[in-house]
N, C-alpha and C positions, 0 to 999 in steps of 0.2 A: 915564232920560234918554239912554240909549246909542245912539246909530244905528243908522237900521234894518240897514243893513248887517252891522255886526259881531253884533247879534242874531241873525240870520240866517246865519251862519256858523259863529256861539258852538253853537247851539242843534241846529243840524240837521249840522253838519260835523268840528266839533272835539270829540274824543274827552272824557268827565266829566275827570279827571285835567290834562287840561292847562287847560279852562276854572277846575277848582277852584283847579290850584295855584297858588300863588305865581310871580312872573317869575324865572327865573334871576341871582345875582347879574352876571353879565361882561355884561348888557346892561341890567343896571337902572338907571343914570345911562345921562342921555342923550346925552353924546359919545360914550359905550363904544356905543351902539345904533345912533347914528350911522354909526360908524367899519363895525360889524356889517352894517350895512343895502347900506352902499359899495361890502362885497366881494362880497355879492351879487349885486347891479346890475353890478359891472364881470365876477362870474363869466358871468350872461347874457351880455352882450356879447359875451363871448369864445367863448359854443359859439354865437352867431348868426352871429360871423363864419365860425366855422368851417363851417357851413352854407351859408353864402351866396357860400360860396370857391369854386374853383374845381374843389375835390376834393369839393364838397361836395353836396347831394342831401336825401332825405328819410329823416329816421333817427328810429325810432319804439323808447324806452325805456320800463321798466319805473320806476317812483318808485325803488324800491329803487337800481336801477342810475344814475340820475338822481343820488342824495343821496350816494350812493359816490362817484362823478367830481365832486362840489362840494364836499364833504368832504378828500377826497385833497388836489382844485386849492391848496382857501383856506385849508384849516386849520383851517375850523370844526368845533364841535361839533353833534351832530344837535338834541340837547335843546334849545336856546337857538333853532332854527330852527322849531321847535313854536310855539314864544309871537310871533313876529314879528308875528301877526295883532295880536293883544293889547296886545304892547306899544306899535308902530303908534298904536292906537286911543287908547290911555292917554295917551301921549306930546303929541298932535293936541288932546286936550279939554286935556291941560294948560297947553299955548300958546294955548288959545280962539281959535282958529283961524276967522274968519268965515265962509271958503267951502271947505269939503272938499274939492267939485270939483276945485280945482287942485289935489289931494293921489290925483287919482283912478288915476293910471301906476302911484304908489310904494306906494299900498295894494293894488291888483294882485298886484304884486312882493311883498307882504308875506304875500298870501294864497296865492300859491303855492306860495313856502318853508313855510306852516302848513302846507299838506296834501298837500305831497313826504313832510315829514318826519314824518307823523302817520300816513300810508299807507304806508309806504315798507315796515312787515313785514306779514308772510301773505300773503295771498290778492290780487295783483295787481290791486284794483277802479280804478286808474287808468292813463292812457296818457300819454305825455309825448308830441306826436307835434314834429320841428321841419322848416319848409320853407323853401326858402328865396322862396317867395310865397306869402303868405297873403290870402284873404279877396279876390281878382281885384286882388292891388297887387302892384306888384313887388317887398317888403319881408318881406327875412324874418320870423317868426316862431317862437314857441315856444307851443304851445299845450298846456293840461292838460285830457282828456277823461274825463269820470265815463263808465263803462263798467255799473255798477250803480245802475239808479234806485231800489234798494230802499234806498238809502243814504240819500234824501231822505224820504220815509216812517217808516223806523224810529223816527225820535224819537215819531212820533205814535202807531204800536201800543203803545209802553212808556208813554207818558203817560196813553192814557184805553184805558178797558177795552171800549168799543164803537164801532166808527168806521165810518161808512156812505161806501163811494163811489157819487159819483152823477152821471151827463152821457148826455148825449142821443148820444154817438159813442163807449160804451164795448163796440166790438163790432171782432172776436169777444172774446166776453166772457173767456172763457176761458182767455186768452195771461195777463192782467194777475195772476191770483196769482202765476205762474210768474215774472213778470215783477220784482214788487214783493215776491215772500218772505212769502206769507201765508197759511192757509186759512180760506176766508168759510164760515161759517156757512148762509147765503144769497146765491144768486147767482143775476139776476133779471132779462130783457129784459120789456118789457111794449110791450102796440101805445098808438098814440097815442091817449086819448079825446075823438072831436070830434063833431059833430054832423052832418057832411059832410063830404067828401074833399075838403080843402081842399089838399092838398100834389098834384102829380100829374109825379110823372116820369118822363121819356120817355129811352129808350138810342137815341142815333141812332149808327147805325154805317155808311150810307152817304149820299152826295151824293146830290144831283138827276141826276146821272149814272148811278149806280149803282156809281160806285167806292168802294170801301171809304173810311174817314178812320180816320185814328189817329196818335197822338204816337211813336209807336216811333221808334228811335232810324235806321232804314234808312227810314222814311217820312215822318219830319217834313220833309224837307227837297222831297220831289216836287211840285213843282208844281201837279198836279191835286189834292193832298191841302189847301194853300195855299189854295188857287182853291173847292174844296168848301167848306171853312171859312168863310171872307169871304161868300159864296153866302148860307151859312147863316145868319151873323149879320147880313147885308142884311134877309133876310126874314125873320125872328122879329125884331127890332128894327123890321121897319114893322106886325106885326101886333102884339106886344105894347106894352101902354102902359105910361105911364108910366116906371119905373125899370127896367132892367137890369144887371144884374153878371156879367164873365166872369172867370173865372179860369184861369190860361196855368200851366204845369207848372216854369216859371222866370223870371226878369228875361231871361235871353237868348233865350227860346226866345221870347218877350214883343214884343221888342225885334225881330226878326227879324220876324218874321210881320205884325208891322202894317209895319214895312218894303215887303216883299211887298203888302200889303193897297195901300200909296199908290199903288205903283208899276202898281198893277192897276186902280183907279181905284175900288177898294172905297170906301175911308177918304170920298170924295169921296159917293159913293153915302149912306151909313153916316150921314152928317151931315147929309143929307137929312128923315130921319126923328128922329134925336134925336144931342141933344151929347155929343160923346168926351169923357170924361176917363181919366186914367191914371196910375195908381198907380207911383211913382216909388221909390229906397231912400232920399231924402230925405224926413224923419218930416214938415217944415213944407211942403214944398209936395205930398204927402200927403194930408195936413188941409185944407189951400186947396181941393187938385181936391175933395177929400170934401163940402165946405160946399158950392162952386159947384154939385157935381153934385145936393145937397140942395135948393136953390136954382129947379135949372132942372127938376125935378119938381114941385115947389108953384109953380113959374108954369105948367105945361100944356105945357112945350115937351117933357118928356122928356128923359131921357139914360142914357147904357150907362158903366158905371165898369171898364176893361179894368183886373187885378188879378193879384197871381200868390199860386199854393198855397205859403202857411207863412210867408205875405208881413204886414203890420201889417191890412190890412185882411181878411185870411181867419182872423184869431184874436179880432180884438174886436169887432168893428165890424157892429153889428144896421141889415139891410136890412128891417125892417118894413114895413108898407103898401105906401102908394105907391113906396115906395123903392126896393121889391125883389119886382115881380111874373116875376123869372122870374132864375135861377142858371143858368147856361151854364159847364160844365167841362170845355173843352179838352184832354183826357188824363187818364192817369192816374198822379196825382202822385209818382212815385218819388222816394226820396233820389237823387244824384247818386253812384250805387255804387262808383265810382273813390276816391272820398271816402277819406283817410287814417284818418280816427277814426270812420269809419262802418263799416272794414273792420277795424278794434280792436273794434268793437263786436261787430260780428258774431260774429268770431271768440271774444268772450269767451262771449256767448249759448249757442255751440253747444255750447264745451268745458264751462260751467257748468249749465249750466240745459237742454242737450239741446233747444234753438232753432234750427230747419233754418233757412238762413241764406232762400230764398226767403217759407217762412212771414212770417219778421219782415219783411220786404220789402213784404210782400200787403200785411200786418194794418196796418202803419205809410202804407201809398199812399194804403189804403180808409177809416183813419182821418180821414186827409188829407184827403181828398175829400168826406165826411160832413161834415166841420167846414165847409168851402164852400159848399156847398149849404143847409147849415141855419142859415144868415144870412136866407136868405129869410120864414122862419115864425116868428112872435113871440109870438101871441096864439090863443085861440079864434077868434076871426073874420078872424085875418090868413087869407091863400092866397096859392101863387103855383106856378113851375112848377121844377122839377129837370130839368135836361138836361144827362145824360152824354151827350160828343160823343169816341167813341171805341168802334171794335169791340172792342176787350179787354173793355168793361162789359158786353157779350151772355154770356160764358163766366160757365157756371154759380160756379167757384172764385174770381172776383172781385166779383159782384154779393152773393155769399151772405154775403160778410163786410161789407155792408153794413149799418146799424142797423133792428131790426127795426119799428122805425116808419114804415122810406122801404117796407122791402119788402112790408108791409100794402096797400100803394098802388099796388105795382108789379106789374102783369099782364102775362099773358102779350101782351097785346095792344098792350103799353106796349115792347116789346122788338124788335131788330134793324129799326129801323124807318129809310127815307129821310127827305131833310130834306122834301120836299113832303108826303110820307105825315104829318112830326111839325107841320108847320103845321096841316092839318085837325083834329087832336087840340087843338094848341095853340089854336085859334078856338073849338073844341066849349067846351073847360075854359072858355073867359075868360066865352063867355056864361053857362053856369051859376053862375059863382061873381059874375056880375054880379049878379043875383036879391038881393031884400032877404032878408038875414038874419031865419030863423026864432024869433023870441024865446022860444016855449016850447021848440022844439028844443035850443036851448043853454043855455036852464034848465037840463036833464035829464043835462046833460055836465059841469054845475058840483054843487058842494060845499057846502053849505050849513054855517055854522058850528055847527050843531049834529050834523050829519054826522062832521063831521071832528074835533069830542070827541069821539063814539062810537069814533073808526077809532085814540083813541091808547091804542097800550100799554102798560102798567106798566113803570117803570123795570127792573124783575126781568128781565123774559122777554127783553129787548133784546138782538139778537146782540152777537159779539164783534165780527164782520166781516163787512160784506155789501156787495156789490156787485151794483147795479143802472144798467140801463139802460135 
């Protein structure tokens, strides 16, 4: 009956020993946890302000060095700072508490001091970073960043003796043992099995012009690179039906460019052929543009979902059918490399795990962008189209770390291509994949349940660890 929450904490973050033991007595009555809980809360306080003062900046600590300076300040004991999670949680069922939610800041605060003071010896796998604006508000904060994802994993290799990883975007495959602390038994890309080339995507890397397009950080902002863009999504948005989905490399970069696009009389053009919606950082209206845009594809009017990489719609959100006859990705989606705890990370990778800090850069863009794209294909008989809009995706060292499913599909003739040159492809694919579907063909691509007893293995022979993609 415990919350998913504290499960999920219990199980995968907090060390056997302090989940088994017993609560400390100096905090086992609840005023003494109380009183406990206060000086914490007022110790934050006191390193935000000193952050957000005028001496103050971005100061990025060790857990260790963190529990030192809170220790010193309050007086407390490290021990008693372990259990805050636990005790928290105990404390909350015992008052039968109706709505957690209003309880969501101080269990925060509770889970923080768990895993300062649980990480706080060996091997530095945490980052304390503090600013004094977080998150694009001008309020400081104090942020804890997991530095090793193998941290989340380990409860599952110790628990079950065979564990398969499996997704359609685990490429290059090769990073993620290193990554997560493991050796696979089997490790496995396979191409897609379809009956027809139902995926087809195209790398455009220049305008109708012939000037190059790309998001780089010295080009995003050129006007002609702007103007190519908009160009582009005019005329693929009048020749493709139905639904369309783009994806932009940020909220600002997002934000900016259809800016640009109004003021250019794009947007105007755009709405001509089918309805804007656009993907906002509020989850409810969201879901509104998501249904409308659902909406106005089953009435025959069409519309384009403008969207950005790592955003709520590029991780769950399936463009099937009519929904999603064609993926448009605007760049290539970098983290924001300036990033405080992005630059923890890296640095941890390199020194740990001998992870060139560009590699992890590639692998995590290309990921990125794989996940985008592959919103468009749902089914054996879904199709639709992949359009990298960016010359960085013609370079052998970025397409390659692409999943080898997209790259089955991608020819050489699919490559460095204009937007006028990727229309004529674009028109080719929409007729053929118009044609009724071959029914014995797609027989021949499925499984039959007696097939697929045959294909299973004895419990014995099962790896330890395999990763597939």
């Amino acid at each position: 009956d415990a919350h998913p929450n504290e499960v999920g904490l219990a199980s995968n973050i907090l060390s056997p020993d302090v989940v088994a033991e017993s609560v400390p007595g100096n905090i086992r009555r609840a005023e003494h946890f109380v009183a406990f809980m206060k000086k914490i809360v007022e110790h934050l306080k006191a390193r935000l302000r000193t952050v957000s003062g005028p001496t103050g900046g971005v100061t990025s600590e060790t857990p260790l060095a963190f529990l030192h300076r809170m220790i010193t300040t309050t007086s407390l004991e490290a021990k008693p700072l372990k259990f805050a999670h636990s005790r928290l949680s105990s404390l909350l069922r015992t008052l039968q508490v109706p709505n957690l939610d209003d309880f969501n800041a101080l269990t925060d605060v509770a889970d923080f001091a768990s895993l300062v003071a649980t990480y706080s010896e060996g091997l530095p796998r945490f980052a304390i970073i503090m600013e004094a604006a977080v998150g694009g508000t001008p309020n400081p904060g104090i942020q804890l960043a997991c530095l090793d994802s193998s941290l989340a994993i380990a409860p599952l290799f110790k628990r079950f003796g065979s564990v398969i990883i499996t997704s359609g975007t685990l490429s290059p495959i090769d990073l993620y043992p290193k990554l997560l602390q493991f050796e696979p038994c089997i490790s496995a890309s396979f191409n897609m099995s379809t009956f027809r080339p139902c995926i087809h995507p195209l790398v455009i890397t220049r305008g109708s012009d012939q000037l190059p397009v790309s998001t780089k950080f010295n080009d995003r902002g050129d006007m002609g690179v702007v103007r190519n863009y908009g160009t582009m999504m005019v005329e693929l948005c009048s020749t493709i039906p139905d639904g369309v989905v783009a994806f932009f490399t940020s909220y600002s970069y997002m934000e900016s460019i259809v800016s640009e696009w109004d003021g250019m009389g794009i947007m105007r053009q755009l709405t001509k052929s089918k309805l804007v919606f656009i993907e906002t950082k509020d989850v409810v209206e969201t879901t509104m543009a998501l249904d409308n845009f659902r909406r106005a594809c089953d009435s025959g009017r069409g519309a384009v979902f403008l969207s950005v990489a790592r955003g709520k719609v590029s991780e769950g959100i399936n463009f099937d059918r009519h929904y999603g006859r064609a993926v448009i990705m605007f760049g290539v989606p970098f983290q924001y490399t300036l990033s405080h705890i992005l630059r923890a990370r890296l640095e941890y990778l390199q020194t740990q795990y001998q992870i060139r800090e560009q590699d992890f850069l590639n692998f995590d863009a290309l990921r990125q962008a794989s996940q985008c794209v592959g919103r468009v294909i749902r089914s054996k008989i879904d199709y639709g189209l992949m359009i990298f809009a960016d010359a960085r995706y013609n370079r052998h060292d970025k397409r390659s770390k692409l999943p080898k499913w997209i790259l089955q599909f991608l020819g050489d003739g699919q490559l460095n291509l204009s937007t006028d040159t990727a229309i004529g492809q674009v028109k080719h694919f929409l007729r053929i994949m118009a044609q009724p579907v071959d029914q014995e063909s797609l027989k021949q691509v499925l499984l039959t349940v007696e097939e697929v007893r045959g294909m299973v293995r004895c419990e014995d022979d099962a790896p330890a660890a395999a990763v597939v993609s």
